[in-house]
C-alpha positions as CSV (number, residue, x, y, z in Angstrom):
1,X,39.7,24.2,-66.1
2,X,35.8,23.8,-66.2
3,X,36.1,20.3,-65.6
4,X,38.4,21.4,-62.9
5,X,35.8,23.5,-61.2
6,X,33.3,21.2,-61.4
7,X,34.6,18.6,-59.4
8,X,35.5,21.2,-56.8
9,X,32.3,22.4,-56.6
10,X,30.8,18.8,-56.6
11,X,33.5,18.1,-53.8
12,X,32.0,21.1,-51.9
13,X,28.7,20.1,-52.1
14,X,29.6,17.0,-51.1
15,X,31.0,17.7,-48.1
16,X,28.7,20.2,-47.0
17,X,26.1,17.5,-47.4
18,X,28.1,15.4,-45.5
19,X,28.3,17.8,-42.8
20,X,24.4,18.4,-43.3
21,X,23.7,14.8,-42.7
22,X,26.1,14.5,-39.9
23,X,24.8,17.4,-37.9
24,X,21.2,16.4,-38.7
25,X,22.4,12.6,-36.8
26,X,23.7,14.8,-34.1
27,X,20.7,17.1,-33.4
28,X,18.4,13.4,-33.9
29,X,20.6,11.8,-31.1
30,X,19.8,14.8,-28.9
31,X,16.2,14.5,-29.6
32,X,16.2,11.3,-29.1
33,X,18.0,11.6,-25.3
34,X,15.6,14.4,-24.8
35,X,12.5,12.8,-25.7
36,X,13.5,10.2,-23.2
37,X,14.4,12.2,-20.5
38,X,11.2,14.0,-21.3
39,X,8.8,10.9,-20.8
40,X,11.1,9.8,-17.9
41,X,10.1,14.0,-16.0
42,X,6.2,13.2,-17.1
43,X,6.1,9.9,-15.5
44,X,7.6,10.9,-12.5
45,X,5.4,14.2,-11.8
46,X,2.7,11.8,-12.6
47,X,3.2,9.8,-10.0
48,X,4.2,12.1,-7.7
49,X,0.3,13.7,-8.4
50,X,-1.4,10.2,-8.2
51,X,0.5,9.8,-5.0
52,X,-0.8,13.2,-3.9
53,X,-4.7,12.4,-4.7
54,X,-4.3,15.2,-7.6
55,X,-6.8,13.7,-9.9
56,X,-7.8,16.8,-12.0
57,X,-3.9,18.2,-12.1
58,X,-2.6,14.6,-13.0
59,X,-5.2,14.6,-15.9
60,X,-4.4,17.5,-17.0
61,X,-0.6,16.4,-17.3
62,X,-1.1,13.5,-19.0
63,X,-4.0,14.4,-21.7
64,X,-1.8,16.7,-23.1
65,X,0.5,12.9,-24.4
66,X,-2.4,11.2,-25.5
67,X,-1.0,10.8,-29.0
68,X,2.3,9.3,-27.1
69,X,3.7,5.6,-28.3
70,X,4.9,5.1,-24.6
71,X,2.6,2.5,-22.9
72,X,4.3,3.9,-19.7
73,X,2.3,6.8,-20.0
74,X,-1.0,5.4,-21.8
75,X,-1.9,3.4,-19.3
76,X,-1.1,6.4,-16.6
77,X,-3.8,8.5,-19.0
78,X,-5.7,5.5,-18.8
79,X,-6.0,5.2,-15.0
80,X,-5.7,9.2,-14.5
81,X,-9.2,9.1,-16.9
82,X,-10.7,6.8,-15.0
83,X,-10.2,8.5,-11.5
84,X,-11.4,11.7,-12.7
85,X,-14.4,10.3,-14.3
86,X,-14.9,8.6,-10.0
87,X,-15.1,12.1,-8.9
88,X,-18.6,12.9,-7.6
89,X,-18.1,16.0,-9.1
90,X,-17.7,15.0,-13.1
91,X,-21.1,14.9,-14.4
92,X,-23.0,11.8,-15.9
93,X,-22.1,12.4,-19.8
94,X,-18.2,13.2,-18.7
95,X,-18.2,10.3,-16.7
96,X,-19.3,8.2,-20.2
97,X,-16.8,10.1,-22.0
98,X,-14.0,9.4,-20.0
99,X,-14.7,5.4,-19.5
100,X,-14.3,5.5,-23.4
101,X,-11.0,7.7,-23.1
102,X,-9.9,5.5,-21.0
103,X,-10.5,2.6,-22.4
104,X,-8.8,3.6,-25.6
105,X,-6.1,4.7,-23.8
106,X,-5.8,1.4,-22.2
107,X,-6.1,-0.4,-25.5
108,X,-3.2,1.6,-26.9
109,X,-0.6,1.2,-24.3
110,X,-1.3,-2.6,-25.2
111,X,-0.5,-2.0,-28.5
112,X,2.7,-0.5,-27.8
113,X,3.7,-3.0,-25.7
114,X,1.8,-6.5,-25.0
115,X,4.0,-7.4,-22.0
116,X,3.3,-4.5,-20.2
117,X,1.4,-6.0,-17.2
118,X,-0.2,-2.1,-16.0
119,X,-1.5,-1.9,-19.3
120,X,-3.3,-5.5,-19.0
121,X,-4.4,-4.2,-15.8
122,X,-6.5,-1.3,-17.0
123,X,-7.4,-2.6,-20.1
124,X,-9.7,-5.3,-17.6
125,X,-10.8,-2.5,-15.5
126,X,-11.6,0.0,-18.5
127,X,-13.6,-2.7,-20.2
128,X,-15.3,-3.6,-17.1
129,X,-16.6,0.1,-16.4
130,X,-17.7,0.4,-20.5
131,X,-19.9,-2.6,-19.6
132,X,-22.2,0.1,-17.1
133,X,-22.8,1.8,-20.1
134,X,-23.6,-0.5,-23.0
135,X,-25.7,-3.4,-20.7
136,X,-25.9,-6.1,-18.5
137,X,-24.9,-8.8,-21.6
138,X,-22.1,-6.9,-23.1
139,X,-21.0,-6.3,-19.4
140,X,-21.6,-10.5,-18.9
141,X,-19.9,-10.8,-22.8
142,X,-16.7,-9.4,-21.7
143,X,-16.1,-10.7,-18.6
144,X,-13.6,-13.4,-19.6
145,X,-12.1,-11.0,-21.8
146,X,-11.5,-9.4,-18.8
147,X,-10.7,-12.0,-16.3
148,X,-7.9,-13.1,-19.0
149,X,-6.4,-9.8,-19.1
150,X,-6.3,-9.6,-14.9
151,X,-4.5,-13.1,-15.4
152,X,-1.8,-12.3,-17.8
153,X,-1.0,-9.0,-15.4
154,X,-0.2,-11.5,-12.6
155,X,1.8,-13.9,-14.6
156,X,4.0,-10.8,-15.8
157,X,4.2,-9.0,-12.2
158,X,2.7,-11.9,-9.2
159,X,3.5,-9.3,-6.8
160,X,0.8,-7.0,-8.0
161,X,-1.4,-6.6,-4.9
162,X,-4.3,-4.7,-6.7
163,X,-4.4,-7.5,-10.0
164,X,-4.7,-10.2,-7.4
165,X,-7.4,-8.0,-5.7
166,X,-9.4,-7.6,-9.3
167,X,-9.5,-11.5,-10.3
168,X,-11.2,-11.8,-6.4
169,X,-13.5,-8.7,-7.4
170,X,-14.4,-11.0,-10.7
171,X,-14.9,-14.1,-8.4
172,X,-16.9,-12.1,-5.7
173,X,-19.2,-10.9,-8.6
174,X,-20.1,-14.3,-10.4
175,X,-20.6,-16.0,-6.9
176,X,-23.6,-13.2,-6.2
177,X,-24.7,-13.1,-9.7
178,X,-28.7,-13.3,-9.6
179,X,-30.2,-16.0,-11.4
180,X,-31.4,-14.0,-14.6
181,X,-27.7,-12.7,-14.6
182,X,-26.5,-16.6,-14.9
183,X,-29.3,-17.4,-17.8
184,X,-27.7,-14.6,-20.0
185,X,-24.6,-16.1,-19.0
186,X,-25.6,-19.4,-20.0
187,X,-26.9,-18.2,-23.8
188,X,-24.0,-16.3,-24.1
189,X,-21.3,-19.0,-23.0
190,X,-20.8,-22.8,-23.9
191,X,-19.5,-22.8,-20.4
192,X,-20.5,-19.7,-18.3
193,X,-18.4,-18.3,-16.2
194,X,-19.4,-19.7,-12.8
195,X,-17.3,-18.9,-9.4
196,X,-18.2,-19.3,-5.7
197,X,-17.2,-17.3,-2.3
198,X,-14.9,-20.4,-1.3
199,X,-13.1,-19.7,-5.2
200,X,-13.0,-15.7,-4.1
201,X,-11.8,-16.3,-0.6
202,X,-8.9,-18.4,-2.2
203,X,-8.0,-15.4,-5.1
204,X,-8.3,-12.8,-2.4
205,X,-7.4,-13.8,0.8
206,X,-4.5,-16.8,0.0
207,X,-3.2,-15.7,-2.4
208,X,-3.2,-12.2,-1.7
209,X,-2.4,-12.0,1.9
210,X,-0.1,-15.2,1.8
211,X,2.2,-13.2,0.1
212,X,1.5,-10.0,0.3
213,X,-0.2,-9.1,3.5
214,X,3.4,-9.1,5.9
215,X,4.4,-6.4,3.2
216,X,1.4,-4.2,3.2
217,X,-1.7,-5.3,5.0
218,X,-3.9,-2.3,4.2
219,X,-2.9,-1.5,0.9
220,X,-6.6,-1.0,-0.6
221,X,-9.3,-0.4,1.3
222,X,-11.7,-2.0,-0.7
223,X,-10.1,-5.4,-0.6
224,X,-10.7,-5.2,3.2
225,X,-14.3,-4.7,2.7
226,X,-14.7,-7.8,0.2
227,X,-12.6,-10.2,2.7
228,X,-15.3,-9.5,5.7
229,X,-18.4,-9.3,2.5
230,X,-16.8,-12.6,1.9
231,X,-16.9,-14.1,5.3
232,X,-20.1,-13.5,6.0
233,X,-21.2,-15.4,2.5
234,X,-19.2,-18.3,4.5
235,X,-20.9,-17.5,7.7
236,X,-17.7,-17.0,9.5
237,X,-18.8,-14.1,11.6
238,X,-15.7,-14.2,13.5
239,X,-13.6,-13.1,10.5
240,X,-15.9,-10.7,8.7
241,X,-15.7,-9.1,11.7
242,X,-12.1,-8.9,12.0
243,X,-11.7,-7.5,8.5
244,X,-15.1,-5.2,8.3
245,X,-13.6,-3.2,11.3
246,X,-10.1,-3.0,9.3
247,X,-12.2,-1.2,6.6
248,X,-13.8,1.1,8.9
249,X,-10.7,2.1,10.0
250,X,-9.1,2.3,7.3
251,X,-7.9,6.3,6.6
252,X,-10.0,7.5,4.3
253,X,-7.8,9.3,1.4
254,X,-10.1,8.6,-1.6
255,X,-13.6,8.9,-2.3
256,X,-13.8,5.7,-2.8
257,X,-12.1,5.3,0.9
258,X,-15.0,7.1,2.0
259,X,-17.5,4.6,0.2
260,X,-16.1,1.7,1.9
């Protein structure tokens, strides 16, 4: 009879264990599809704020998943950190705080995921912005760090307007680069990075607007205003004409809009 109970008992225990670990599966699986649907709600309103010029509400949304494992939303917190940090109102020492955030930010989402081609994206740009604060050679230092990254974003996504853009920003910048610029360059480098305004007008303006401009030919205002910088390196006044007045008129929805 004790023998009898005990086996009950264990059989009782058993199965309410059983039940325990079945119903813990269940409430995991809800979790899990809530969790999901969660990140899925965040990205959206996220991109309904970036859409909306919400700089300060869309940072607000997104600081609060900085601890996230989603690269989706990293590189969101990323960018989000970086346009508030553009704002002429964020002070001088927030404005070096956030490049940092963002740039960790940035670095995570690539951690999460490598093939992520937005996170590649910011990565460059955060790294690029760090380099106003740390010096002309560490900004000089990381530039093929960051022309790399801007490279592998456009071999996972070619139809990225605004990577193709970035790699004719990094063209643009090494053709003007003064000539005490190109001597750190050359202790720095076993080959420098060198580029010219023919090189820039072939990332920006072929590539870009072979492809892309019947789809969307204003899609950044400051892409127009480096095509008609560009032509009048080449001395084609015609053309830098042509595209200066397109950034004029461009409507002016950002501050940096209004800059341009």
């Amino acid at each position: 009879q004790v023998l009898r109970k005990g086996l009950q008992r264990g059989a009782a225990l058993s199965t309410g264990s059983f039940l325990v670990y079945e119903a813990h599966k269940l409430i995991s699986g809800f979790a899990e599809v809530h969790a999901s649907f969660k990140v899925e709600e965040v990205i959206e309103q996220a991109d309904y704020l970036y859409g909306s010029g919400e700089t300060e509400k869309l940072y607000r949304l997104l600081v609060q998943h900085k601890n996230s494992d989603d690269a989706e939303l990293l590189w969101r917190l990323a960018r989000a950190s970086r346009d508030l940090a553009q704002l002429s109102s964020t002070s001088a020492e927030e404005k070096r705080q956030l490049a940092y955030e963002a740039l960790e930010c940035a670095k995570k989402a690539l951690e999460k995921n490598e093939s992520n081609f937005a996170a590649h994206k910011w990565y460059g740009i955060c790294l690029s912005d760090v380099g106003d604060f740390e010096g002309i050679k560490t900004k000089i230092g990381n530039a093929i760090v960051i022309k790399e990254h801007f490279q592998r974003a456009v071999e996972l996504n070619p139809k990225d307007a605004t990577t193709i853009h970035l790699i004719g920003i990094w063209c643009y910048s090494f053709a003007e680069m003064p000539w005490y610029q190109r001597k750190i360059a050359a202790t720095l480098f076993a080959t420098p990075p060198t580029s010219t305004f023919q090189e820039y007008a072939a990332c920006s303006h072929l590539k870009l607007f072979s492809c892309l401009y019947t789809a969307d030919p204003n899609f950044y205002s400051k892409n127009l205003l480096y095509l008609g910088k560009t032509y009048l390196k080449l001395n084609n006044k015609k053309m830098a004409l042509l595209w200066l007045s397109k950034a004029k008129e461009y409507p002016a929805h950002t501050e940096e809009d209004k800059q341009v």
